[in-house]
C-alpha positions in Angstrom: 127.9 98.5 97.9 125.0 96.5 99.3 121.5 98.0 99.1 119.6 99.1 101.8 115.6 98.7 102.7 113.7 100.2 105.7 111.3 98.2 107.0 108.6 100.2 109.8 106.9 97.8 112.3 108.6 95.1 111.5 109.2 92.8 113.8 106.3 90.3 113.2 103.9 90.0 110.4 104.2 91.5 107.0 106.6 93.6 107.7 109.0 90.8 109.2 108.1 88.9 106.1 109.4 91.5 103.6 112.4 92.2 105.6 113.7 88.5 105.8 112.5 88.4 102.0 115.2 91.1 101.1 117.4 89.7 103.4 117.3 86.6 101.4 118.6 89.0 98.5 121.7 90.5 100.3 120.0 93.5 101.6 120.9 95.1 104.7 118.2 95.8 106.7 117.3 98.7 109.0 114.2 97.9 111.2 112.1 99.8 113.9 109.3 99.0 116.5 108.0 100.0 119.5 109.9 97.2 121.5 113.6 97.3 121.8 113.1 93.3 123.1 111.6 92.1 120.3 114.0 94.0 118.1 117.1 92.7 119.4 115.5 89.3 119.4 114.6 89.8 115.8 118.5 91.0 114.8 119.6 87.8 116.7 117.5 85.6 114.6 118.2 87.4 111.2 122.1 87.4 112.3 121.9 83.0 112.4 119.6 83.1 109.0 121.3 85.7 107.1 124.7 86.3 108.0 125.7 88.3 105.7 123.0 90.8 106.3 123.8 93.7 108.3 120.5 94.5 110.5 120.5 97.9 112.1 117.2 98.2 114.8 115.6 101.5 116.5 113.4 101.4 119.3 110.3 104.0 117.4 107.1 104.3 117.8 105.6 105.5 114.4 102.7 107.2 116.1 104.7 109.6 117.7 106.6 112.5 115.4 109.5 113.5 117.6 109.8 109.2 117.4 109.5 109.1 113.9 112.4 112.2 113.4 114.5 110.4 115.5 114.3 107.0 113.4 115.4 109.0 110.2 118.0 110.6 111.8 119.3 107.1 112.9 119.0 106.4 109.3 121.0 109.6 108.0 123.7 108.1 110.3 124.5 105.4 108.7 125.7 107.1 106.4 124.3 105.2 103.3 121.7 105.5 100.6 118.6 104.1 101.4 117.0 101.8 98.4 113.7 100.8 99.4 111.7 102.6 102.0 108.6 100.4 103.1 105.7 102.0 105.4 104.3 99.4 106.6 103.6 100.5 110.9 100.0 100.9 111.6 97.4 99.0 113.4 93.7 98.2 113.3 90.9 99.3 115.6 87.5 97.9 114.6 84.1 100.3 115.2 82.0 102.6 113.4 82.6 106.0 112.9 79.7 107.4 115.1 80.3 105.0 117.9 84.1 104.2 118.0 86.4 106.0 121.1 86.7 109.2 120.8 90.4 110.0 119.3 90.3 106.6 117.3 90.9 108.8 114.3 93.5 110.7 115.4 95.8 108.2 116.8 95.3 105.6 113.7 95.9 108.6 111.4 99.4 109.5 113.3 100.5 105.9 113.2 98.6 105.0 109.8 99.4 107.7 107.5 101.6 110.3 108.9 104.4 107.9 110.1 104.0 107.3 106.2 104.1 110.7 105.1 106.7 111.7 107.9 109.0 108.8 106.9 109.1 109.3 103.0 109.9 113.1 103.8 112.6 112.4 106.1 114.6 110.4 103.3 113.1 111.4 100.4 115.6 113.7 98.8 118.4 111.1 99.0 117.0 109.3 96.6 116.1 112.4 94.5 119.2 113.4 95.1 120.8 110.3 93.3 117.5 109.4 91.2 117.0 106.3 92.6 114.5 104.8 94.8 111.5 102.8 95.7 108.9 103.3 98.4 106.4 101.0 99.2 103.0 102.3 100.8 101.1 99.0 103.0 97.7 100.1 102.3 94.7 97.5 102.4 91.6 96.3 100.8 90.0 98.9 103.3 91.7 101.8 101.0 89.3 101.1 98.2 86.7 99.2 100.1 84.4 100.3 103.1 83.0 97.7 105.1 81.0 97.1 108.7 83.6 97.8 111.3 86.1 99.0 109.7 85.3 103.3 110.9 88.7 105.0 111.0 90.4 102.9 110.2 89.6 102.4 106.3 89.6 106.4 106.1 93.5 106.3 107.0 93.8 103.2 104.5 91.7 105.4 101.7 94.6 108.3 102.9 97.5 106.3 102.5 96.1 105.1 99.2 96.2 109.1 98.2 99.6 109.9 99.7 101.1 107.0 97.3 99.2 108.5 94.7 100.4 111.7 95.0 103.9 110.4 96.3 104.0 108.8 92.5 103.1 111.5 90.4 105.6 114.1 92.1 108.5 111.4 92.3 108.0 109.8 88.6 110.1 112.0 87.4 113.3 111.9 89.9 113.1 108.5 88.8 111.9 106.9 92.3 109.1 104.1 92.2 106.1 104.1 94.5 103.9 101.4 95.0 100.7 101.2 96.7 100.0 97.6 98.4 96.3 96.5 99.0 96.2 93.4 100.8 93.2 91.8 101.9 92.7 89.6 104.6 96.4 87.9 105.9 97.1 85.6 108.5 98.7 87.7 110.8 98.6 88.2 115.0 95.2 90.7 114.0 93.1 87.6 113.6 94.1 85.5 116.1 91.4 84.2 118.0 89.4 84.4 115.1 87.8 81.1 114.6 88.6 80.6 110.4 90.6 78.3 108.8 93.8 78.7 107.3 93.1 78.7 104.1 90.5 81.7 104.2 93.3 83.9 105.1 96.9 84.9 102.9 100.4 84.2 104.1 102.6 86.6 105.2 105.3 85.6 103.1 102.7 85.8 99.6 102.1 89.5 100.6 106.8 90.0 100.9 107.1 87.7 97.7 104.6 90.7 95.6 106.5 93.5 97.5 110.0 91.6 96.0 108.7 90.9 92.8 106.9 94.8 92.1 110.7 96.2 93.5 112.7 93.5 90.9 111.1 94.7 87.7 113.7 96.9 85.5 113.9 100.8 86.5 111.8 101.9 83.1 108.8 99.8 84.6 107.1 100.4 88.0 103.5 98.8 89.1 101.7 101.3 90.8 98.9 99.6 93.1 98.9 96.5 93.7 95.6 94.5 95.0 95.9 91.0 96.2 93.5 89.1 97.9 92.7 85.8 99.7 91.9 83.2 97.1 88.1 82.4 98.2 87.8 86.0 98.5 87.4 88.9 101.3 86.5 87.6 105.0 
């Protein structure tokens, strides 16, 4: 049977990138977002470049829970196991924490961490069930780093760092991988408009090929964090 990765907000940058990565592997490929347009736009484009990947695509948004319970049931439908679970929704507000809107916190902690949480729950004891399994966490240099402007949202990226941690230790033996991803700063629709050159920023496809490469390793072996930067260092 082909194997099966879910892929959260992943329509465009990294998570697009990781997708069409596995795809390139003969993965299928089950996909949400918050637009059903750019979904079915993204299956019709992954249908021409990989047709023998079958793409399944839910209209979610990973902020809201009864959302989020919907997506995983869309997944129990299928009716397969799920091999790689990546949570990578979430989104970036910059401000400080005693200036920034008030319910900044809240809403990037239901899309940044508990869509995370929420998601590994939902489809978690399949893969106990068959003690197999990989989840990938999309954390940031803002979950060991705080910086100016970064406010809530580097305390959900600090979170997320601790869910994976605490995801690994309780799954290790079950024999499901977790892996904590801490990218810096990569060229992705969050910095457009920003006036830096290219080369200050990672590609998306760097950040999918480290995902791939972390998930290839032999089932005795799993990396547990993995931090990757821009060469000339954080913007």
């Amino acid at each position: 049977m082909r194997k099966l990765i879910v892929v959260t907000g992943a329509t465009k940058g990294i998570g697009r990138a990781i997708a069409e990565r596995f795809a390139q592997e003969d993965f299928d490929v089950v996909i949400c977002a918050r637009k059903s347009d750019e979904l079915e736009k993204l299956k019709a484009d992954f249908g021409a470049k990989y047709p023998s990947s079958k793409v399944y695509v839910q209209a979610a948004d990973m902020a809201d829970r009864k959302q989020i319970d919907t997506f995983v049931n869309f997944i129990r439908q299928i009716g397969r196991p799920v091999d790689v679970l990546v949570n990578n929704a979430g989104y970036f507000v910059p401000g400080s924490i005693a200036t920034e809107k008030e319910g900044v916190l809240e809403d990037m902690m239901n899309a940044n961490l508990f869509s995370a949480y929420h998601m590994s729950r939902g489809l978690v004891d399949q893969m106990i069930a068959r003690k197999s399994g990989h989840i990938f966490n999309m954390c940031s240099i803002a979950s060991i780093k705080a910086y100016a402007n970064g406010g809530s949202y580097a305390i959900t990226k600090f979170a997320l760092l601790g869910l994976s941690k605490c995801l690994r230790e309780e799954l290790k033996s079950s024999g499901i991988r977790v892996t904590a991803i801490l990218p810096g700063a990569t060229r992705t629709a969050s910095w457009d408009g920003v006036d830096l050159p290219e080369e200050r920023f990672m590609s998306v496809e760097d950040v999918a090929e480290t995902v791939y490469a972390a998930y290839s390793l032999s089932k005795r072996t799993v990396v547990e964090e993995i931090l990757i930067r821009p060469q000339l260092g954080d913007i």
